[in-house]
C-alpha positions, 0 to 999 in steps of 0.5 A: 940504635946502632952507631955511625958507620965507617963510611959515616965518619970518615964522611964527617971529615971530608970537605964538602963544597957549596953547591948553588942549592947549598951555598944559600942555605949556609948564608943563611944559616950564618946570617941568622947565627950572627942575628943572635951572636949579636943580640947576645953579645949585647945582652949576656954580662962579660965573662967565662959563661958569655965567652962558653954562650957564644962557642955553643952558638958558633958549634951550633952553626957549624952543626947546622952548616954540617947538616946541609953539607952532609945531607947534600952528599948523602943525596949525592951518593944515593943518585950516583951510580959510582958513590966512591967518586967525588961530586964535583 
């Protein structure tokens, strides 16, 4: 499977604003991670492994946040007859 494009990357580091379809699905996102953060905080024993536990947890929900995100401007630049031009 090749690898990312360049168009890919830099994309990966562009900041891509809540749109009102998007907006929802990162509150929700953060409001589930933050169901489980809590559970686990609780449950998990202090320490190096519960502090490593919960940094996954929180790159996992940047993951997902970046999921939406990007998924909103690929489909942004799919319908737009100038892709290179910003969505908002």
């Amino acid at each position: 499977m090749p690898g990312p494009t360049r168009d890919t990357v830099i994309n990966w580091f562009t900041y891509h604003p809540a749109t009102p379809r998007t907006g929802p699905q990162h509150d929700h996102v953060r409001s589930s991670f933050r169901l489980v953060a809590n559970d686990l905080w609780d449950l998990l024993p202090d320490g190096p492994d519960k502090t490593l536990a919960l940094r996954k947890l929180q790159e996992a929900m940047m993951s997902a946040n970046a999921c939406i995100a990007n998924d909103n401007m690929f489909a942004y630049m799919a319908a737009s007859p100038n892709p290179n031009t910003e969505p908002f």
